[in-house]
VEXTI-976051 format. One record per residue: residue in three letters; x, y, z of N, C-alpha, C in turn. Coordinates in steps of 0.02 Angstrom, whole numbers, plus 50000, padded with zeros to 5 digits. Example, Ala and Ser with C-alpha at 12.3 -4.5 7.8 and 13.67 -1.06 7.14 Angstrom:
! VEXTI-976051
ALA  50660  49716  50390  50615  49775  50390  50660  49835  50390
SER  50642  49888  50354  50684  49947  50357  50645  50002  50394
END
This chain:
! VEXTI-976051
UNK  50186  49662  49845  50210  49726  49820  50178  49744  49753
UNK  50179  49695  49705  50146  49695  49635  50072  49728  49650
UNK  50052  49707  49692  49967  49710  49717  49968  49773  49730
UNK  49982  49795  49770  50006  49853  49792  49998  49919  49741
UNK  50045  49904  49703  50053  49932  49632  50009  49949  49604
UNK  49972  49894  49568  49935  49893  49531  49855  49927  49573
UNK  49857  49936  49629  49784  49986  49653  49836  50035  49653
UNK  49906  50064  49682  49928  50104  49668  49912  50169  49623
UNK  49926  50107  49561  49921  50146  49501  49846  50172  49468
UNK  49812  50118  49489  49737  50141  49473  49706  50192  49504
UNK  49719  50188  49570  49687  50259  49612  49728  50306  49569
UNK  49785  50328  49575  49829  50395  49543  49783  50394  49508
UNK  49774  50341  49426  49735  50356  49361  49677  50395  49367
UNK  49631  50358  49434  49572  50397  49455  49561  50466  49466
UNK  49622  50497  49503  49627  50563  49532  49662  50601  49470
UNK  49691  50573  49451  49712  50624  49384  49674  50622  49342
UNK  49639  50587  49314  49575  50575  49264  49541  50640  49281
UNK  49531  50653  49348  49473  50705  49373  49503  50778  49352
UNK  49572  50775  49365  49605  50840  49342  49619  50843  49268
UNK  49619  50794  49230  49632  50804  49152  49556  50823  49129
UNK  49508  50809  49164  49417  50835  49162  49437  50904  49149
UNK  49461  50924  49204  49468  51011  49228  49509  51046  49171
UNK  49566  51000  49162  49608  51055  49104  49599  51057  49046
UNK  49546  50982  49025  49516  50985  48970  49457  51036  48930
UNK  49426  51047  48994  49358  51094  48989  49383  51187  48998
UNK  49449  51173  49040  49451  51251  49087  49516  51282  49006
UNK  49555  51237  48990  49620  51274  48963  49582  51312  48891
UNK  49535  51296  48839  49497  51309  48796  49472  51383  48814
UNK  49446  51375  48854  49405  51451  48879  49451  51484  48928
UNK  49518  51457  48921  49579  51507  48966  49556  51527  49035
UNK  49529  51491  49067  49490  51479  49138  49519  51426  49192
UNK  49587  51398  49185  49611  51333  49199  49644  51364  49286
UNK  49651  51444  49296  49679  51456  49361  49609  51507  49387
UNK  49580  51529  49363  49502  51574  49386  49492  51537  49442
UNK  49491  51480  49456  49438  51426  49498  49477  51399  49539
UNK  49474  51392  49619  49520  51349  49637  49475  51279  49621
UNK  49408  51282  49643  49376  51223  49661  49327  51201  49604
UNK  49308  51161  49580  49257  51146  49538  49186  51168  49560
UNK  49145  51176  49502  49094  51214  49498  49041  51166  49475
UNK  48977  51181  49491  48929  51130  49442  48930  51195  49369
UNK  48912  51165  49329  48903  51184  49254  48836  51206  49255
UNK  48787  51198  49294  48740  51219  49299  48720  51269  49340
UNK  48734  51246  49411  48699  51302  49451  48747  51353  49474
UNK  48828  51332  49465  48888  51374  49460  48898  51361  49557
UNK  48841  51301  49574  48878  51287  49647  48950  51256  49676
UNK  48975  51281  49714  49076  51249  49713  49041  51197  49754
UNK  49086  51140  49709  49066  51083  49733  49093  51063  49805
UNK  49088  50997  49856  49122  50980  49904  49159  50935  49889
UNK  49212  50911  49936  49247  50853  49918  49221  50803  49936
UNK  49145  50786  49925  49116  50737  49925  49087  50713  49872
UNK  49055  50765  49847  49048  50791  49769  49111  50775  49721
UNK  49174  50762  49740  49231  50776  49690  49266  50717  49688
UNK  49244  50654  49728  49268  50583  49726  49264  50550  49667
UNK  49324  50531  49617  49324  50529  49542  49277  50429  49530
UNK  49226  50443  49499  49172  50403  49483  49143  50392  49523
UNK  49138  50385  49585  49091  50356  49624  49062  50412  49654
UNK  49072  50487  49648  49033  50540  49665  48978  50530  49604
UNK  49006  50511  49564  48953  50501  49498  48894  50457  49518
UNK  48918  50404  49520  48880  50351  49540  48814  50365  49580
UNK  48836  50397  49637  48810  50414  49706  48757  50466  49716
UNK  48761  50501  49671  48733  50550  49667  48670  50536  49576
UNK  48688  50471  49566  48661  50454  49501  48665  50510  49434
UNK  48727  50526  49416  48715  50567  49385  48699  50638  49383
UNK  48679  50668  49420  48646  50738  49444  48687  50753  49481
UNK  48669  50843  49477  48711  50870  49538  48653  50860  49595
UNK  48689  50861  49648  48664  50860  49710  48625  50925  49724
UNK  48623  50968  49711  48579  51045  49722  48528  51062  49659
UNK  48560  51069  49604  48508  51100  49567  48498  51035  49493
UNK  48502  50965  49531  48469  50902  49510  48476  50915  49418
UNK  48523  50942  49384  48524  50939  49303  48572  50888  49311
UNK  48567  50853  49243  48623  50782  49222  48698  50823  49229
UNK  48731  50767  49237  48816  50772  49247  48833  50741  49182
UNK  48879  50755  49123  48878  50726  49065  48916  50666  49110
UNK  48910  50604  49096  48951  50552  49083  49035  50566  49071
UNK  49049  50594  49022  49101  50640  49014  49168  50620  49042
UNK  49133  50645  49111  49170  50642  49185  49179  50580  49205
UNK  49152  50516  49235  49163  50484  49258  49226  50401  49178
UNK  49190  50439  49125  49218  50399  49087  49289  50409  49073
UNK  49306  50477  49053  49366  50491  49072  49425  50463  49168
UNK  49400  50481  49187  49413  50452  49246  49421  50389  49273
UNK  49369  50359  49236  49395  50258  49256  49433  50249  49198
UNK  49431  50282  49114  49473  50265  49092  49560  50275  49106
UNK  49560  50335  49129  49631  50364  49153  49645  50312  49192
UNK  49586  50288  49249  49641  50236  49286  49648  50172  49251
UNK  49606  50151  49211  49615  50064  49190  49669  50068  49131
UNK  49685  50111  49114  49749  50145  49070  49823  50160  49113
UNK  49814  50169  49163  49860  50189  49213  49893  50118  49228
UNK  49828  50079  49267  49837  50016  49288  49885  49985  49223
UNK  49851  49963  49154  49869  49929  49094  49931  49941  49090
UNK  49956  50027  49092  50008  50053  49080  50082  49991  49123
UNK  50060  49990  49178  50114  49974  49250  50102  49895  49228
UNK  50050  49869  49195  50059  49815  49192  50088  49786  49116
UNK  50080  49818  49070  50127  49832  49002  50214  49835  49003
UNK  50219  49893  49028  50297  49914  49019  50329  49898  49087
UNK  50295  49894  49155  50336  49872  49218  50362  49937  49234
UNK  50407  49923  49298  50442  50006  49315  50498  50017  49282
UNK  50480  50035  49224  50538  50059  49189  50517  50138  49180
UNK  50576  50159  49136  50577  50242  49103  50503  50221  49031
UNK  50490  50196  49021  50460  50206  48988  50352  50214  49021
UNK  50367  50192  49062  50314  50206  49104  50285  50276  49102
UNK  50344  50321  49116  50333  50389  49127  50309  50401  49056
UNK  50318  50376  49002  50309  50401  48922  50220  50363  48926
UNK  50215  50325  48939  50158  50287  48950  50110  50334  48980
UNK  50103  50366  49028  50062  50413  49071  50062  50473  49055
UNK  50111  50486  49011  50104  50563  49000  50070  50542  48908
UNK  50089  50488  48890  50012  50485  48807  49961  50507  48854
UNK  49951  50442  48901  49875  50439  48935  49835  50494  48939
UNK  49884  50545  48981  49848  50606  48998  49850  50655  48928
UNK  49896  50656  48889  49887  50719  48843  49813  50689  48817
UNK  49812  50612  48789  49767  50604  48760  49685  50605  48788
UNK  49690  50603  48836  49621  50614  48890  49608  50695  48878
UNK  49653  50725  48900  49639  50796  48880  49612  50834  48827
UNK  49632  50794  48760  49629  50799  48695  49549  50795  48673
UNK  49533  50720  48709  49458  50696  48701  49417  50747  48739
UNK  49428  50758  48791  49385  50792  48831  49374  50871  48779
UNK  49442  50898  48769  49429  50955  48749  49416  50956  48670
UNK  49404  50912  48641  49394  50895  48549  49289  50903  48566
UNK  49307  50857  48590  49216  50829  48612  49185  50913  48629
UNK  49202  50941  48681  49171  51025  48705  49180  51048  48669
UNK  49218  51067  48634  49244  51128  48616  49245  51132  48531
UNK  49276  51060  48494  49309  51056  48415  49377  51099  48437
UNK  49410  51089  48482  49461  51110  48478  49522  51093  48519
UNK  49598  51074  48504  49637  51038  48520  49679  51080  48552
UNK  49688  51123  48607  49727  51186  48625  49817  51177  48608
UNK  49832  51256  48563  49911  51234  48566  49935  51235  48624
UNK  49900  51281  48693  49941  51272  48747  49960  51186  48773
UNK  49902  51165  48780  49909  51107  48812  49961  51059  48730
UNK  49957  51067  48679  50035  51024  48633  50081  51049  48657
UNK  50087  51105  48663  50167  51148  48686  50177  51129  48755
UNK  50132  51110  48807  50154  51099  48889  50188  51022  48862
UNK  50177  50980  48833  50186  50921  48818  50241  50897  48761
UNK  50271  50942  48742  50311  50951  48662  50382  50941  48725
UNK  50400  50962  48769  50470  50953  48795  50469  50890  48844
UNK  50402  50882  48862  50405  50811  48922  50405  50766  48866
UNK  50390  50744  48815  50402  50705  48762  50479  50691  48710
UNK  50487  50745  48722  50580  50742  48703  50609  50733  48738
UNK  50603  50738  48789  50632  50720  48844  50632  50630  48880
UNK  50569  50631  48865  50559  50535  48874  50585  50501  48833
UNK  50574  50532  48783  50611  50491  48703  50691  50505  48701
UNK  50741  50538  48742  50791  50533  48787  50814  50489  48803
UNK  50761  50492  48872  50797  50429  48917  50772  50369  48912
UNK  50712  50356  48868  50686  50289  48842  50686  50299  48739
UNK  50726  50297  48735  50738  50323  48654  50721  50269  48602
UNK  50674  50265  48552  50663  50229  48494  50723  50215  48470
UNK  50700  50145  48419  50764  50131  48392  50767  50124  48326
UNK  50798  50163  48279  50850  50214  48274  50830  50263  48337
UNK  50886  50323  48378  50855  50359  48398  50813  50412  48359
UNK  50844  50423  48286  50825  50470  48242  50738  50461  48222
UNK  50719  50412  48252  50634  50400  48236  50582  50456  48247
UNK  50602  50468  48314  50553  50518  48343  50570  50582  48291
UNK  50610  50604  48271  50630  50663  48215  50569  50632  48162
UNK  50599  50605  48122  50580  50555  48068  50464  50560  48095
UNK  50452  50539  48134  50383  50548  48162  50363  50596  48190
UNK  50388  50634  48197  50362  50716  48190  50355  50748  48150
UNK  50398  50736  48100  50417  50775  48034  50349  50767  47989
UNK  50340  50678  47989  50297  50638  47934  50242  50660  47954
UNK  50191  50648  48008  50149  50646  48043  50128  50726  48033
UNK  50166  50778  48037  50139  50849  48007  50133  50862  47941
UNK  50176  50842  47898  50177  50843  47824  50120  50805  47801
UNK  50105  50759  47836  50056  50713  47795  49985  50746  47821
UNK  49972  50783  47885  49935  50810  47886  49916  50872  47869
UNK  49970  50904  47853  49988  50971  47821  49932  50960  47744
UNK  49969  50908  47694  49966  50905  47638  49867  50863  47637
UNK  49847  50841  47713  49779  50800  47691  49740  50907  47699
UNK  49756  50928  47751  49715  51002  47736  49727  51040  47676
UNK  49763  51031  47646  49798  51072  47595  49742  51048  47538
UNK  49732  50977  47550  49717  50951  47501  49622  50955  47508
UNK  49606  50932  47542  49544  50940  47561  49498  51024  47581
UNK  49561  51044  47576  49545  51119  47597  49514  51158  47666
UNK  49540  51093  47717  49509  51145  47775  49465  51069  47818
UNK  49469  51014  47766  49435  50965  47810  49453  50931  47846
UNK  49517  50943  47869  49545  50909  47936  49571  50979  47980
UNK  49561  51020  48047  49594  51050  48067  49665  51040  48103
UNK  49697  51104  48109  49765  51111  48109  49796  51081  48182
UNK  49733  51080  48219  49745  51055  48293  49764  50958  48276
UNK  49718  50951  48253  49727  50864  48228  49823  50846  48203
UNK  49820  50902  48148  49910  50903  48125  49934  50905  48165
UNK  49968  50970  48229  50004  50949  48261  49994  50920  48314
UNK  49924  50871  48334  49935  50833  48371  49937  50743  48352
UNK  49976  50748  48282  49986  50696  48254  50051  50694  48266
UNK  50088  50742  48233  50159  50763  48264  50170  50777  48301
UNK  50154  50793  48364  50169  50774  48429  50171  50703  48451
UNK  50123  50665  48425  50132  50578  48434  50175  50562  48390
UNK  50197  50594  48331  50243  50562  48301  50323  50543  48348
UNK  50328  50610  48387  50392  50585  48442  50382  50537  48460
UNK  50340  50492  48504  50311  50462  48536  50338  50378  48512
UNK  50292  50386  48434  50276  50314  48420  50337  50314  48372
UNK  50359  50349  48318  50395  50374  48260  50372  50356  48204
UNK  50395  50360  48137  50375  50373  48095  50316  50301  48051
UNK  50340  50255  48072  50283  50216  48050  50222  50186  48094
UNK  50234  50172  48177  50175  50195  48189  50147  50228  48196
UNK  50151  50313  48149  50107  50358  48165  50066  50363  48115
UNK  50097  50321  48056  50056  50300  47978  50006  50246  48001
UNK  50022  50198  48048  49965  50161  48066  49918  50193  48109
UNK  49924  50225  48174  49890  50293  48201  49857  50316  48131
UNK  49872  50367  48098  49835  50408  48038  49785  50362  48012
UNK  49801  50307  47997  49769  50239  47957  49708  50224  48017
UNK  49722  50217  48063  49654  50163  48116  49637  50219  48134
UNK  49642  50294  48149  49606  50316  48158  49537  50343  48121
UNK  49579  50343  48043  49512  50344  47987  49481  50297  47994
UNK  49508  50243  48014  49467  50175  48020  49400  50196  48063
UNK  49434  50197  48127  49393  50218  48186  49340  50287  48181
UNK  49366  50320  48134  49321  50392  48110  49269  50371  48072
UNK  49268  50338  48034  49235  50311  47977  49158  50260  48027
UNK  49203  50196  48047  49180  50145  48087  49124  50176  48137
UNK  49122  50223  48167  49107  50245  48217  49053  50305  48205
UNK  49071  50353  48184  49032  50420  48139  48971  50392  48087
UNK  48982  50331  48044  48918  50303  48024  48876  50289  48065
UNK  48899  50220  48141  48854  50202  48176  48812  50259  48225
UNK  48848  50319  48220  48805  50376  48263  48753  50402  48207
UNK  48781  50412  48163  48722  50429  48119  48672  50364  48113
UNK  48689  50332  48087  48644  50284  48074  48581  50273  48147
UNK  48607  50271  48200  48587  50258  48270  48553  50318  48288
UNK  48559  50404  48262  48538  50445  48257  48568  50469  48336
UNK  48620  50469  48353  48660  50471  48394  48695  50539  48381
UNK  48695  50550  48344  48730  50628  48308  48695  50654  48251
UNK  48678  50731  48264  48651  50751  48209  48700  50765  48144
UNK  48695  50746  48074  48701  50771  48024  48754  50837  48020
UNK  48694  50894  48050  48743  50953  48013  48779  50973  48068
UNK  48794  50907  48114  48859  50958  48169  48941  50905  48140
UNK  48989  50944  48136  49028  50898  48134  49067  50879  48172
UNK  49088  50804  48179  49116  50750  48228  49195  50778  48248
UNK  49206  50783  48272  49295  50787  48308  49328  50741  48301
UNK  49388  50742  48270  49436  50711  48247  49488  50676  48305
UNK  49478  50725  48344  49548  50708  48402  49537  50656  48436
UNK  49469  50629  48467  49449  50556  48501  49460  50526  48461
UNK  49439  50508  48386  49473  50459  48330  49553  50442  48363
UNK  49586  50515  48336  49662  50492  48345  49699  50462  48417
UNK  49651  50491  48458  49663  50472  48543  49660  50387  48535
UNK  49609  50377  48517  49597  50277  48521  49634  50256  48485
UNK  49649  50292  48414  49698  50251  48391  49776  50255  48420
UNK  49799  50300  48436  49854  50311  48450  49875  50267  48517
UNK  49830  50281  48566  49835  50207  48609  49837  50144  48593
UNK  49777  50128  48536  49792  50048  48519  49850  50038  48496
UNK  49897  50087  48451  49955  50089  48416  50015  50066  48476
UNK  50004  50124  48506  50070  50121  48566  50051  50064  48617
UNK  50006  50029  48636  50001  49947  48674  50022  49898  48619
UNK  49978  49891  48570  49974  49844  48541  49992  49851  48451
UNK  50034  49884  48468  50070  49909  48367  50100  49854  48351
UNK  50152  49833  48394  50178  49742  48373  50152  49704  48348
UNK  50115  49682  48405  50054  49653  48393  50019  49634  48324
UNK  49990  49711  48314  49918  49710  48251  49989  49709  48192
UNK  50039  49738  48192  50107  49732  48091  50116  49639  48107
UNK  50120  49600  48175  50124  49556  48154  50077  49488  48127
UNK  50017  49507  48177  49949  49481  48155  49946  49508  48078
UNK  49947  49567  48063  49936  49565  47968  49985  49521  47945
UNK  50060  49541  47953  50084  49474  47923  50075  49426  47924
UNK  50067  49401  47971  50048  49323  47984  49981  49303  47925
UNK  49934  49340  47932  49875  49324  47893  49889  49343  47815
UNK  49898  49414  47789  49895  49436  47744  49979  49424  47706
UNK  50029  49405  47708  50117  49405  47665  50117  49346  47699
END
């Protein structure tokens, strides 16, 4: 039955991965119902559902569309095995509990986030607001403890990003804020200070080695929201974890 499960859960990850592609790219340019079917980006051909098999159409086709042979970003298929090996992790983390459901719905806001930070530089309020009541709602029936946390991590998590634009004047956008406070429900108020924290880590860590690697040009600037996406996952698996590994080493 466990076995079961666990491809269960990975296929779902797979097939939804492919649709968090779509709402990532389509909700930005307010295009998310125009289309029933996917399109190539290039030749604007509707794809088949042979074409639309999440990674291994990738694979298969090496990258290219099948008709008018231009590259397929990667994009796609990375999102997509990640959604499922995240899916899988998820069922194998928390088990079938209520908190599962809180587990899959980070997954996907945050897939969405990356996809649409990376295109666009931009974090849509539609897609925080579709996600602002399924999150109060999980934190409900699987509630932090105090329940008052998730308050407490929404609150912090905007103020503190409120006060880094305020302060910097414009160098963090407003999409990044409230989608800090939106994870602040989530994690509450102090892992969202470690979130804020590893994701500079990860901003920092990462944004040199592209420059340096010449992986990114200079005068474009990097998106914030994949930073906070990785961190906010490592937070919510493994937040225990990394406050007790520092103690252990560092107090």
């Amino acid at each position: 039955m466990e076995t079961f499960l666990l491809f269960y859960f990975f296929i779902l990850g797979l097939v939804l991965g492919s649709f968090l592609n779509v709402v990532g790219l389509r909700v930005p340019t307010k295009t998310l119902f125009k289309s029933s079917r996917s399109i190539c980006p290039n030749c604007k051909h509707q794809l088949s559902y042979l074409e639309l098999i999440p990674v291994f159409s990738y694979i298969f086709q090496r990258g290219k569309c099948k008709h008018c042979q231009q590259h397929i970003s990667p994009i796609y298929p990375i999102i997509e095995l990640s959604t499922g090996i995240l899916f899988l992790f998820s069922f194998m983390r928390v088990g079938l509990t209520y908190e599962l459901i809180t587990a899959f719905l980070v997954v996907s806001l945050l897939m969405i986030v990356i996809v649409s930070d990376l295109n666009y530089m931009l974090i849509p309020n539609a897609i925080l607001l579709f996600f602002l009541p399924l999150f109060i709602f999980v934190r409900i029936i699987s509630p932090l403890e105090p329940w008052y946390d998730m308050i407490l991590g929404a609150v912090l998590g905007y103020v503190l990003l409120a006060l880094i634009i305020i302060i910097s004047r414009g160098g963090m956008g407003a999409g990044d804020m409230k989608l800090i406070a939106l994870l602040g429900i989530i994690l509450g108020w102090q892992d969202v200070l470690l979130t804020f924290f590893l994701a500079s880590l990860y901003g920092t860590v990462i944004s040199i080695a592209l420059l340096l690697t010449r992986k990114w040009d200079r005068k474009k600037m990097i998106p914030f929201g994949p930073f906070i996406a990785l961190a906010a996952l490592t937070i919510y698996f493994f937040g225990e974890e990394i406050v007790e590994l520092y103690i252990s080493y560092f107090l």
